[in-house]
N, C-alpha and C positions, 0 to 999 in steps of 0.2 A: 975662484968661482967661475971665472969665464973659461978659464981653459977644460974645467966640471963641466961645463955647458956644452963648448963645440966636443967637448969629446962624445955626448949624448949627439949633438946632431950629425956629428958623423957616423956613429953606429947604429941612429936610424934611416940613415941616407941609405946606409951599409945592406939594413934589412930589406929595406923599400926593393932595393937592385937584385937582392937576393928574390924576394917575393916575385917581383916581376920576373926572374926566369924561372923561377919554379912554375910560373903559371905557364908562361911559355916551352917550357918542355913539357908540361903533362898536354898541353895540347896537342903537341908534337907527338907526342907517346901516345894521344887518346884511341888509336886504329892499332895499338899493341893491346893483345886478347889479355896477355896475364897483368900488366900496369896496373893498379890503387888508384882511379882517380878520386881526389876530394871537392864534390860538388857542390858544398856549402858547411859553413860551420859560422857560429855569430862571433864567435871572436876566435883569434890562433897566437901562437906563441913559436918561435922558431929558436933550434939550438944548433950550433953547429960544432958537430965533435969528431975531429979529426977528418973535415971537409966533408962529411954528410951532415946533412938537417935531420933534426930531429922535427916533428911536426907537435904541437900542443893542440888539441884543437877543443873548441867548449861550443855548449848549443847548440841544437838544432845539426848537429850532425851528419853529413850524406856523405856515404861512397858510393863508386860505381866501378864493377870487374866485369866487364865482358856483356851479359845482359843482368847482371846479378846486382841488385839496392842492397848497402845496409845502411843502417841510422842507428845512433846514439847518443846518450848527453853528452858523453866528452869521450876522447880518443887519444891515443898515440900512435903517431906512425913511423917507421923508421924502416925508408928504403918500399920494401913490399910486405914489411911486416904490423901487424895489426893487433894493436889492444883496445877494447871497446869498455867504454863503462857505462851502465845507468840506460835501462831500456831499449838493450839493442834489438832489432830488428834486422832478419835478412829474407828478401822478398827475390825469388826466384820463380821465371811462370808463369806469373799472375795465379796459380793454383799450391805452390809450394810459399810458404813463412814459417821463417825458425826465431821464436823469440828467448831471449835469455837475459840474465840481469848484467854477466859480462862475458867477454869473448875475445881470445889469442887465437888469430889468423894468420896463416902463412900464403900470403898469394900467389908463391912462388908453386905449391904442391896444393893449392885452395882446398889444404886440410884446417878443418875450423874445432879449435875446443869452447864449449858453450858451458857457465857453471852458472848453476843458482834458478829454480822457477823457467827453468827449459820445457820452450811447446815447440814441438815438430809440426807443424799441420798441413797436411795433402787434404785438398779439396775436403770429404767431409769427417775427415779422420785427424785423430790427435793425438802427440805421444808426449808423455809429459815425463820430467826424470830431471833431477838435481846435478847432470852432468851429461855430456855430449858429446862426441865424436864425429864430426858431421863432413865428409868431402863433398864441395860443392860441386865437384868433375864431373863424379860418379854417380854424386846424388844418393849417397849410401851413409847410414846414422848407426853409430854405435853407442852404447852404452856398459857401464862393469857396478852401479850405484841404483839397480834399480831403476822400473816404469812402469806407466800404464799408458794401455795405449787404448783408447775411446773411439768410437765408431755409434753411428743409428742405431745397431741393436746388441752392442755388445761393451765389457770393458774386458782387456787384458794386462794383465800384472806378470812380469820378473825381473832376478835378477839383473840378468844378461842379457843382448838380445843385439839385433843388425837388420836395421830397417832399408830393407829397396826398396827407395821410392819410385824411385821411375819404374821397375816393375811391379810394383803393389802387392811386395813379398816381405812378410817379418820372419826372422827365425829367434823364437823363444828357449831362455835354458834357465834354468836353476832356480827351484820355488814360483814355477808359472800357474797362474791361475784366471781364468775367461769365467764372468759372470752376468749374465743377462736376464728378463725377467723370466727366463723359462730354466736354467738350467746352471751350475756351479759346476766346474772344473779344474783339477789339480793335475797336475805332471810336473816333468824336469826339463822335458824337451819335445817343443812344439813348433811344427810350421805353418805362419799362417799367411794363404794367398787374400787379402785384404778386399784387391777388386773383384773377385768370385763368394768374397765373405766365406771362405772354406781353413776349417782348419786339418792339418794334418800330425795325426800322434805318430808320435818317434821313439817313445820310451813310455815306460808306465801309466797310467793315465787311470783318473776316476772321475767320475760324472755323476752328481747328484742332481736329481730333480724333486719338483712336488713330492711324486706317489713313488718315485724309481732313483735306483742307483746304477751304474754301469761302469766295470771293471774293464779295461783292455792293455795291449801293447804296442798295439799295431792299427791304423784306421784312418780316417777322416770325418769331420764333421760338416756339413754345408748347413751355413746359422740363416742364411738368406731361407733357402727352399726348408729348413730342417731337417735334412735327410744324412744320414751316420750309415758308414760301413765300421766295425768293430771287430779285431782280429788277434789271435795270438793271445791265447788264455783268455778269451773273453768272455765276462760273465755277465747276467742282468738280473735285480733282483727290485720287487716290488714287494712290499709287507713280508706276508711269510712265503711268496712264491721267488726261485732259484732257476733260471736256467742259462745254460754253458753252451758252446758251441766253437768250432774253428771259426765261424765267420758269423756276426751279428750283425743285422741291417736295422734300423730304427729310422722310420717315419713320424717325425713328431709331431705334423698336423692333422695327417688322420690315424697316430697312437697306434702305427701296428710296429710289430714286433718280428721280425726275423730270424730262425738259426739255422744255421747250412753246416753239416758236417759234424758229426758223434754230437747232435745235439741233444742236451739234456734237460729235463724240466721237473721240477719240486714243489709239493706247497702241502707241507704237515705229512699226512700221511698217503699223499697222490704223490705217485710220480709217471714220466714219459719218458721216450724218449723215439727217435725219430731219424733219420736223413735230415729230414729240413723240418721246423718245428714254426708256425707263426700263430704269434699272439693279440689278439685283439684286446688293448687295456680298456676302454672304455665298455665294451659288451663283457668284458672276461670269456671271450670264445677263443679255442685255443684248436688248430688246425694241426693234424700230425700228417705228413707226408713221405712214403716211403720205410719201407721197414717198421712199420709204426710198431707201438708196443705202449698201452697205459695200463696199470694198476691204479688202483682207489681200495684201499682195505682189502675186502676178500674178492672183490670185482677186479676182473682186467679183460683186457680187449687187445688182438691184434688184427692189423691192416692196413693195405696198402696208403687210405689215407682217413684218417679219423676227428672226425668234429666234435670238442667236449666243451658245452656251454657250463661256465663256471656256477653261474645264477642258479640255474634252471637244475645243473649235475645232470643233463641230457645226452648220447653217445649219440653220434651217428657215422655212417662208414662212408667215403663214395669214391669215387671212381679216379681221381686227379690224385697220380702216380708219380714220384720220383726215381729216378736210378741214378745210383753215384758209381762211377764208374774210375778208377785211379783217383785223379786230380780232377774231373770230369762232373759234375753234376746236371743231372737233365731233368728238365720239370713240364711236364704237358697236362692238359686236360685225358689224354687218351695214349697209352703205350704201347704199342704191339710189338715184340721182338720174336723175328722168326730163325731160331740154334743153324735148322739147318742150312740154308743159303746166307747165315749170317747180314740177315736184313733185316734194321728195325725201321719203325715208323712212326712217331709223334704226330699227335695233333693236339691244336685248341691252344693258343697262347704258350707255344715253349721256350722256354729259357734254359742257353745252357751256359754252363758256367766255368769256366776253367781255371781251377783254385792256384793251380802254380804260374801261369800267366796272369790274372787277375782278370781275366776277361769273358765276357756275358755278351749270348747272341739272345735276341729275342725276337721271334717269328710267328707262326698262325702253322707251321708243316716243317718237319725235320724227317729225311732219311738218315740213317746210320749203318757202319758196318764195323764191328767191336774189335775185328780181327786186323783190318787194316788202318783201324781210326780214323775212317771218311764220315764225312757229316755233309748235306746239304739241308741248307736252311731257306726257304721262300714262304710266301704269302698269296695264296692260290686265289681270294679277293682282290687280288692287282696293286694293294701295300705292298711294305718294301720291310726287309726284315731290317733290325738294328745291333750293330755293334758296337760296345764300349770296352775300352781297357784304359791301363794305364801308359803313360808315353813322356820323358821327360818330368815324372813325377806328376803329368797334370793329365785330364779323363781326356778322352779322345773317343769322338765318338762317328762312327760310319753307317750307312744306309748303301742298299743296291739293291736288284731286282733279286741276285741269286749268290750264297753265301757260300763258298762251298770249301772244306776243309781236307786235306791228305793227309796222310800218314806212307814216304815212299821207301821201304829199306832195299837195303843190296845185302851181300856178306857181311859187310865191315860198317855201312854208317844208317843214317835212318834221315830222313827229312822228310819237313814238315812243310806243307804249303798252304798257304790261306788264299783263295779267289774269290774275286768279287767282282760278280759282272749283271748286271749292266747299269749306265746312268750311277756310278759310283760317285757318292759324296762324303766328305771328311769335313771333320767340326773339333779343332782346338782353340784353347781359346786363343793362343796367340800364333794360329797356325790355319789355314782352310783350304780345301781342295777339292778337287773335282774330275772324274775321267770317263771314259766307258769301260774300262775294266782295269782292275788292279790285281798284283799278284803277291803275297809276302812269305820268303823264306824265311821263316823264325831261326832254323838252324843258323844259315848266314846273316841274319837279322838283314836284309835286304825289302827293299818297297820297289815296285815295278808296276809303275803306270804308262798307260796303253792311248791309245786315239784321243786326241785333242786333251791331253794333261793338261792343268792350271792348276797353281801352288800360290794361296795369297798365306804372306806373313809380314804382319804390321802394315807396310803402305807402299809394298812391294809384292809385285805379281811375278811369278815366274810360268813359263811354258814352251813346249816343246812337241816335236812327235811324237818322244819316249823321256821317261822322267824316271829317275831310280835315286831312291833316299838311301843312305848309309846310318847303318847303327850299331853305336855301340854300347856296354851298359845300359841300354834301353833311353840312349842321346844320342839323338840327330847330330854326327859329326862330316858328313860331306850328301851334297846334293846334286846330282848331274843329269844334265840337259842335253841329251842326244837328237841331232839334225831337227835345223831351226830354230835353235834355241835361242827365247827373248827374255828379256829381264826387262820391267820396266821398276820404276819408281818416282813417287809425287809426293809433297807433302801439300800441297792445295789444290790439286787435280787441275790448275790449269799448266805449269812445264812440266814437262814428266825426262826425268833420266831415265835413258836407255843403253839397251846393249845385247848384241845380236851376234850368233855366231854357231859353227856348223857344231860344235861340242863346246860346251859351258859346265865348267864345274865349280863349285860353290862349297867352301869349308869352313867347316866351325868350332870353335873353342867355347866349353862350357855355355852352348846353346847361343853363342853368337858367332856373326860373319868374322870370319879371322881375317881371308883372302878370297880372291877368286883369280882363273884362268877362262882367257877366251880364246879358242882354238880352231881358227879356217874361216878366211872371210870375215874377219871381225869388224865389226861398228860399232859405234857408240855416241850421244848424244848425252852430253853432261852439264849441268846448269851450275855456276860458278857463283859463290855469296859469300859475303863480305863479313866483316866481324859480328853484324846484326843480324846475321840471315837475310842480307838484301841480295836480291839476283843483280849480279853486277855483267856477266856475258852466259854464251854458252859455247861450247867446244864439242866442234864435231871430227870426229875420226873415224878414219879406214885404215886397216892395214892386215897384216895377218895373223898377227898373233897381239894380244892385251894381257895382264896382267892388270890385278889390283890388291892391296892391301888396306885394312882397318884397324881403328883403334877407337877400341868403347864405341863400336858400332856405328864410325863416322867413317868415312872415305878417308886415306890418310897419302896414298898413293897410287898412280897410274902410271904403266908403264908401256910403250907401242914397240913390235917388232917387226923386221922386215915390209917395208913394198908402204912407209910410214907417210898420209897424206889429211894431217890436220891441220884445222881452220877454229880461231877463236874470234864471238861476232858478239860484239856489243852488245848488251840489252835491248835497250832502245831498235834496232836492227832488226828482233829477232821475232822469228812470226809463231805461235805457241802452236799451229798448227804445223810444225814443219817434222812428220814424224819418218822412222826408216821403216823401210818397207815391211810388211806383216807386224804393223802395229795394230793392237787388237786390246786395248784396255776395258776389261770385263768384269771390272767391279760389279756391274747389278747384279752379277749371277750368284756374288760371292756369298756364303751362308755367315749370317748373323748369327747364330744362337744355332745351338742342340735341336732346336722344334723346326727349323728350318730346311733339316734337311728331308 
């Protein structure tokens, strides 16, 4: 019995010495980003097999990775690997929580599998699903067992699906369905931007509402403003009225109805058809524009544009013309088109539209010349005309004094130029800009801005005396900054990283910073943080040439060349006012929103 005895008090002696360096090397380890530490548990249990510990741990559960909590009833740890049972929780943010009933974490790759009663929840959104996929890196959720995902005015349901959270991007596939009190939607494949509350159709798609149905392929939905572009066989059908169009626009707070392109319209024994067709559902007044053409039984009518109130069965004719021209649609109050000098002239709210680019100018005065495909677009009451397209899959929208469009060929090629001058401004949402004149060769997909360029994206200002964007696929893949070029960037607008230099170019992978080059007189001013995001110095450099590299959108390296004259200064040291020369931080100018500009 006694030697039963000391052998128990030597094997808890054994643990005691064990326990006491485990705490002391996780404290040791606690400034290592990928480490497990265990910051509470009520009771633990330790195994050791083949000289690692196994960790047992019960109640009240806490870990800590890097800035990342989780909690649960009871745990296994082994090494950096993580099994969770019984009410886990993982709190990243203070805006992101993933709950699940249990959870196998690798903290080596902080790839997380979540099973059972899984909620993803971003601020005011929640995706709920009996399995998870969750990289805490990346911040990116997957699922193959079904979900829905719940928002203020919507729920969405599928299969399959891959939630970016840090960009407030879902992509839906297989038996997707979004149902809100206005509206029930089916597809296969859906993208939905979260923070813009915008969805986007990718594949087949049907929309049921109240009074209406709507067929498409191709489109977006904005659930916030209710506003739908619908494309590519798209149909709309309310009771016994039918109508079709290339392009269907739908406003669903003030219930109008849009079709741009062979559109068509039916209800028993009426039918239309039109350039561009809009429907008013609430009045039943139905507007034909361009080429018009209605029957009703033995009655028909043609005209430029034609008013037929449903109610009443009243025609009327007036004057607000469309012409489609190729891919080309133009819509004014008033159209003059003169064969012989090949001059035309819009007036009165014109919109033109360009169906193979996807983009709409809309102004107060449009010139035209059909032969060369020049357009100028201005607003002769001192507004500013507006254009919107699409740009990395997201609306982009721009404003100037004067809009102006070429068409330039030679023998052999043709290009296309878009100008925009003066007081130009740009509006994406995760993109803003500003210049006095901009140039863009669609041929070479090329952006060229002019006198005092500013490019804000995220919490980074770029500018320069000339700025020229590169594109490809219709994605921003390099950015360059010619003579003077500054970079700044802040995340609490009081240290701002900098970086200045005589050509600056800036490159990107699938719409993020890959690398950059600073080329002639190069400086730079760089704020140094610790595993918490604590500014712990900052690092000032000269020399002549810099490089830098990124990873998942963080600084990852810096490299100086030739004539190399850096200095690292303390925190504490460092005065926030201490900027390089042509520092010029112009946030207030920056456009907030679409109406901004």
């Amino acid at each position: 019995m006694k030697i039963d005895l000391l052998k128990k008090i030597l094997i808890l002696i054994f643990l005691i010495g064990s326990i006491s360096k485990i705490e002391a090397q996780e404290k040791q380890d606690s400034t290592a980003a990928s480490k497990i530490i265990v910051e509470n548990a009520d009771n633990a249990r330790f195994v050791n097999i083949e000289n690692e510990f196994i960790r047992y741990l019960n109640g009240n559960v806490r870990f800590l990775q890097d800035s990342t909590f989780m909690y649960c009833d009871k745990a296994v740890l082994r090494g950096n690997q993580l099994t969770a049972f019984g009410n886990v929780v993982i709190v990243q943010n203070d805006t992101i929580n993933v709950f699940a009933d249990s959870l196998i974490y690798d903290g080596n790759t902080k790839q997380a599998q979540l099973f059972r009663n899984v909620i993803l929840q971003n601020e005011n959104q929640k995706l709920f699903t009996e399995f998870l996929l969750y990289d805490l890196g990346t911040k990116i959720g997957s699922y193959t067992k079904g979900a829905l995902l719940k928002n203020e005015n919507s729920e969405i349901k599928s299969l399959v699906g891959k939630y970016f959270v840090n960009e407030k991007h879902v992509k839906f596939y297989q038996k997707v369905t979004i149902e809100n009190d206005d509206f029930k939607l089916w597809t296969d494949s859906l993208f939905y931007d979260s923070d813009l509350d915008i969805a986007h159709f990718i594949a087949p798609t049907r929309i049921d509402q109240k009074e209406s149905k709507i067929y498409c392929e191709d489109g977006f939905y904005d659930m916030e403003n209710e506003l739908a572009e619908f494309r590519t066989n798209a149909q709309y059908i309310q009771d016994k009225k039918t109508a079709l169009g290339d392009l269907i626009k739908y406003d669903a707070k003030l219930k109008i109805v849009t079709l741009a392109g062979k559109a068509r319209y039916s209800e028993e024994e009426k039918f239309a058809k039109a350039d561009t067709i809009i429907y008013f559902e609430e009045s039943e007044q139905t507007e034909l524009i361009g080429d018009a053409f209605y029957k009703e039984k033995d009655r028909s009518i043609v005209g430029e544009r034609i008013k037929y109130d449903g109610k009443t069965e009243s025609f009327s004719s007036q004057g607000r013309s469309t012409i489609i021209d190729s891919t080309t649609i133009l819509t004014a109050n008033s159209i003059e088109f003169i064969d012989e000098v090949d001059l035309g002239v819009a007036y009165g709210n014109v919109i033109a539209i360009d169906t193979s680019s996807h983009t709409t100018i809309e102004s107060e005065a449009m010139f035209y010349k059909k032969d060369s495909n020049y357009s100028k677009a201005f607003n002769p009451d001192g507004t500013r005309p507006l254009l919107y397209t699409l740009l990395d899959g997201d609306s982009l929208f721009l404003r100037a004094d004067t809009l102006v469009s070429n068409e330039i060929k030679d023998s052999l090629n043709s290009v296309t130029l878009l100008n925009a001058y003066y007081n130009v401004k740009l509006y994406k949402s995760n993109m803003q800009a500003q210049c006095d004149s901009m140039s863009f060769n669609t041929t070479d997909s090329l952006i060229s801005m002019y006198d005092s360029p500013v490019i804000w994206a995220d919490s980074s200002q770029f500018s320069a005396d000339t700025i020229e964007i590169f594109l490809k696929n219709q994605e921003i893949y390099k950015i360059k900054l010619k003579q003077k070029g500054f970079i700044i960037n802040t995340k609490d607008s009081i240290y701002f990283n900098q970086i200045k230099g005589k050509l600056i170019e800036v490159f990107f992978v699938e719409g993020v910073i890959d690398s950059m080059s600073v080329d002639g007189n190069a400086e730079s001013i760089y704020f140094m943080l610790d595993e918490v995001d604590a500014y712990v110095g900052m690092n000032k450099s000269i020399c002549s040439k810099m490089s830098f590299t990124f990873k998942e959108n963080e600084l990852k390296d810096i490299f100086f060349f030739l004539n190399v004259n850096s200095n690292m200064i303390p925190i504490k040291d460092v005065d926030p006012n201490d900027f390089l020369e042509g520092f010029n931080w112009q946030d207030g100018k920056r456009p907030k929103n679409a109406k901004e500009l």
